[in-house]
N, C-alpha and C positions, 0 to 999 in steps of 0.2 A: 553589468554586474549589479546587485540588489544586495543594498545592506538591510538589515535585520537590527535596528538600537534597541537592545532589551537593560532595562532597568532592573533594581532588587527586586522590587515587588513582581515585575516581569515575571524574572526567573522562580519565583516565589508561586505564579501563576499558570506556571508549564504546564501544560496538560496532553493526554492524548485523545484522538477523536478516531472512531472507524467508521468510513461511510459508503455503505451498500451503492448507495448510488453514484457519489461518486469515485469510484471505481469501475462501474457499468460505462460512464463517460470518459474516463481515462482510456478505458479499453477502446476505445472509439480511433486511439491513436495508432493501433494495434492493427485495424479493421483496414483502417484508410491506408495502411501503409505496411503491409504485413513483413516484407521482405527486412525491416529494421525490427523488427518483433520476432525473432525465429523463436525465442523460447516459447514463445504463445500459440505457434502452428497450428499442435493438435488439438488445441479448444477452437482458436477460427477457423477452424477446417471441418470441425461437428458443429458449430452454428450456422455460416454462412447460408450455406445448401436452404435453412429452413428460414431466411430472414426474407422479409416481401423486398422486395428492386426498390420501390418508391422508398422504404425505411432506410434501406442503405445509403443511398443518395441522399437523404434529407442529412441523416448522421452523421455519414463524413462527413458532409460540409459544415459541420461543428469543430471540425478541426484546422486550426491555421494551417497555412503554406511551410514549407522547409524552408527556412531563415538560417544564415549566416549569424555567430554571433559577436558581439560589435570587437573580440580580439583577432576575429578572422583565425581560429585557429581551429573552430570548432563548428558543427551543426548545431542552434540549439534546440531546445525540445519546443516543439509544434506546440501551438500556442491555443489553449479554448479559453471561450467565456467564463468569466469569474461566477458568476450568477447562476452556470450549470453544477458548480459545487459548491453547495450551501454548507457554509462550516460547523458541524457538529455540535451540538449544544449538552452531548452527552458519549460515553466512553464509545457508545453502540448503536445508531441508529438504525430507525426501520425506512425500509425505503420507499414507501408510501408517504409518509411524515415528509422526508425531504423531497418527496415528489409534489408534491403538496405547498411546500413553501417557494420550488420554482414557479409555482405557476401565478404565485402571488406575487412575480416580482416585478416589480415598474416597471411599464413601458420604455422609461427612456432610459433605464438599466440595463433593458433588455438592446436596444438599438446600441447606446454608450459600449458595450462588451463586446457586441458581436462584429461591429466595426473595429474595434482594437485588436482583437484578434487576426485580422485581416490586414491592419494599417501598415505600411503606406497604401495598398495596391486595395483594390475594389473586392466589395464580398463577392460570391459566386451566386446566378441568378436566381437560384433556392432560395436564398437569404436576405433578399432584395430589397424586402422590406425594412429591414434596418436601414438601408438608406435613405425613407422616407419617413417623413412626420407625419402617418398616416395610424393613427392607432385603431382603426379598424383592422388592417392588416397586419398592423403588427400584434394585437391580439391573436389574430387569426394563426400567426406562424408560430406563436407561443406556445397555444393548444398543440398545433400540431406537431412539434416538437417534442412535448412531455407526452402527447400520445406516441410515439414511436419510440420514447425511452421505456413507456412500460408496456409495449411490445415486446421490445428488443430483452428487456430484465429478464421477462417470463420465458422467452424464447433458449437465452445466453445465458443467463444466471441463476433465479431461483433454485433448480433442485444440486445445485454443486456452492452455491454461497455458503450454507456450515461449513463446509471443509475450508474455504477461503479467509473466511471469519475465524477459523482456529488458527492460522496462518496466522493475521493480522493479530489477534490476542497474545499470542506466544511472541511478536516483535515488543508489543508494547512491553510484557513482561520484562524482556531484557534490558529492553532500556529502559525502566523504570530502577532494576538493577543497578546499571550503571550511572546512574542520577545518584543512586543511594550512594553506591561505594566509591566516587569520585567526583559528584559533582557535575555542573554543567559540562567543564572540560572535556572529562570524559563521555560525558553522555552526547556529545556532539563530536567527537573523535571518530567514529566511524558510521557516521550518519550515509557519507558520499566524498569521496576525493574535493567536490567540487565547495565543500560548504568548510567553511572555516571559522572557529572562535575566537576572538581576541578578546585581549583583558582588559579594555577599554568597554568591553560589554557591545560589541557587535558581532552578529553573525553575519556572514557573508558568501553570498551564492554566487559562484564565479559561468561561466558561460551560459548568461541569460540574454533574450534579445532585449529585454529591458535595463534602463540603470535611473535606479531611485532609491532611496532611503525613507523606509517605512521605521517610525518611531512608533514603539506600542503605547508608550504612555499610561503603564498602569494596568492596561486591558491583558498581558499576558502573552505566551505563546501556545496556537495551536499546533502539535507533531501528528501527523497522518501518516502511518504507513502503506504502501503500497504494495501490490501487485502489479499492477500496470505502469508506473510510475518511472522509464527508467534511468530518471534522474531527478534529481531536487524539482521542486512545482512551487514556489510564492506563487502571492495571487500575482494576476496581469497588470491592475492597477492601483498603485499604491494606496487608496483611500479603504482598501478593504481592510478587514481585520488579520493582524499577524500572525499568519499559520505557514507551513513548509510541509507539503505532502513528499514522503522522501522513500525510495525502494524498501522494502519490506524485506527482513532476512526469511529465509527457508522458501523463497517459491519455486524452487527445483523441488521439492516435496510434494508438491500437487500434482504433478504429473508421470514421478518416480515411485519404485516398488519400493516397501524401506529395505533396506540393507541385507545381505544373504551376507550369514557369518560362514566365514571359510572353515572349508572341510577341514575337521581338527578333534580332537578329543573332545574341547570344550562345549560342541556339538554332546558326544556322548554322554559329558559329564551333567551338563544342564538342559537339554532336550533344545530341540530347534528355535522354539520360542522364545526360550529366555535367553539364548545364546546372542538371538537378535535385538532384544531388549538391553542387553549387554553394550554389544557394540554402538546402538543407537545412543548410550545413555555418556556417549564423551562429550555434550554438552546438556547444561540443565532443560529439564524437559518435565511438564507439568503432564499427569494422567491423562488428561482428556485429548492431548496434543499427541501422545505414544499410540492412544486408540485409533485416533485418526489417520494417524499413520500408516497402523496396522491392520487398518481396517474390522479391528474389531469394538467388542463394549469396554465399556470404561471397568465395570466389574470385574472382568477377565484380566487386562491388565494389572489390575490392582492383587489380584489373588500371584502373579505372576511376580512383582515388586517387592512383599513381602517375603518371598522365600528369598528374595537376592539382597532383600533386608536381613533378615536373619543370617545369611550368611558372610553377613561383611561384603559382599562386592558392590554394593551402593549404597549411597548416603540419600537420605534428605533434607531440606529445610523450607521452612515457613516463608511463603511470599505472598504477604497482603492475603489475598483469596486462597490462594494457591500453593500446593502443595511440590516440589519442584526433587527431582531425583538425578543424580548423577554418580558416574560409576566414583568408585571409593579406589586409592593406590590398588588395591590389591585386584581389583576387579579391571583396572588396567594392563598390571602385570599378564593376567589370565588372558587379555585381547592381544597382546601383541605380538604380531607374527615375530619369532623369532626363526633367521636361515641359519642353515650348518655350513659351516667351516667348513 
């Protein structure tokens, strides 16, 4: 178990971070162990095919062994290096920038992680080098490491990350929501079964292979949503800075059609488009998140919102940046299958 001491100022310092890369590393846990990933199939199943042997094997072995966790009740989540996800310093990272600062990370950071990762039992011979105090070599695995992450990015991720990144923006959204309208309480209410608030001002991540209490002291919390993630993530060693990568809502989105509204009048009445915009809109949903979904421009949608503006079946309101829409009573009434008696 991993407690979380967040003080006022802490909570005062919540923030969120989205990071390109790591999420490329998280998927990693995906790659090495597909059959615990099924939601992820049909992306490992169009990358693998084009990844080089030597990348894959260097990769996995970025990922701990499957651990017991210390209540024996549970698997818990495969364990990587702290220093492969460098914590955000801004809402959006580029993945170069964070590629960039792994490769500037000390030597004995580097051995420190990737041994803990692996502890009690011995790295795997890929990794070797972390068990020597040999910083020729352990440079050497360093490079080649951050070269097959941005192998592996260009290969796996670059031309499908916007759509990943609208994902992740439209989580933080909500929960930035839910910050507003209730509080931490709330905003940590449905993070993960496994995480818990208390009023003494701890969080707490329950089937972890680690148990330590990280006090932020001032410095804040980071919230990372994920896709890859499918479970709560603190870091591996409590001296790092307090953040909790935690699953990301809507990632059935990424791989789903949006919605076919059922054959019905409301088809005739409002044309196929907006009947789908309709039924999509039973939770708030910003323009550029409905395009993405729908696979079209933001422009089109928006021409699409105003008519269902003007006719009372959706509402908006102002969020921060963003402009957020959702059906209105009436535009409920108008979705709802009703059967006949």
């Amino acid at each position: 178990m991993i407690r979380i001491k967040l003080g006022v100022n802490d909570l005062a310092n919540t923030r969120f971070g989205i990071s390109p890369l790591a999420e490329a590393v998280r998927s990693l846990r995906a790659l090495s162990d597909p059959a615990q990933h099924t939601l992820h199939l049909p992306l490992l199943r169009s990358i693998t095919a084009r990844l080089d042997p030597a990348d894959v094997l260097l990769l996995v072995s970025l990922v701990g062994p499957n651990r017991i966790a210390p209540d024996f009740r549970s698997t818990a989540s495969r364990a990587i290096a702290d220093f492969l996800t460098p914590v955000p310093t801004r809402l959006v990272e580029r993945f170069d920038d964070q590629l960039a600062v792994i490769r500037a990370t000390p030597l004995a950071v580097v051995r420190r992680d990737l041994v803990a990762s692996y502890a009690p039992g011995p790295v795997p011979e890929v990794l070797d080098a972390a068990e020597r105090s040999d910083a020729r070599a352990t440079r050497r695995l360093l490079n080649s490491i951050c070269d097959a992450l941005g192998r592996y990015w260009q290969v796996a991720f670059s031309a499908v990350w916007p759509q990943m990144r609208l994902v992740l923006e439209a989580d933080t959204t909500y929960r930035a929501r839910q910050l507003a309208v209730g509080g931490a309480r709330l905003l940590f209410a449905d993070l993960h079964p496994n995480v818990c608030w208390s009023d003494d001002g701890v969080l707490t991540v329950a089937e972890m292979i680690g148990d330590y209490t990280l006090v932020a002291a001032g410095r804040g919390l980071l919230l990372m949503p994920s896709i890859f993630a499918p479970m709560p993530v603190p870091p591996l060693h409590p001296d790092e800075s307090p953040s909790l990568a935690y699953p990301s809502r809507g990632i059935g989105t990424l791989l789903t059609p949006p919605p076919e509204p059922e054959p019905s009048a409301i088809v005739d009445l409002l044309g196929r488009t907006r009947a789908t915009l309709l039924y999509m809109l039973e939770e708030p949903l910003a323009t550029v998140e409905i395009a993405r979904r729908l696979r079209v421009t933001s422009s089109a949608v928006s021409q699409h919102l105003q008519v269902l503006l003007a006719a009372g079946l959706v509402t908006n309101a102002r969020d921060r940046r963003q402009v957020l829409y959702r059906r209105t009573p009436l535009g409920d009434q108008l979705t709802t299958r009703r059967t006949e008696s």
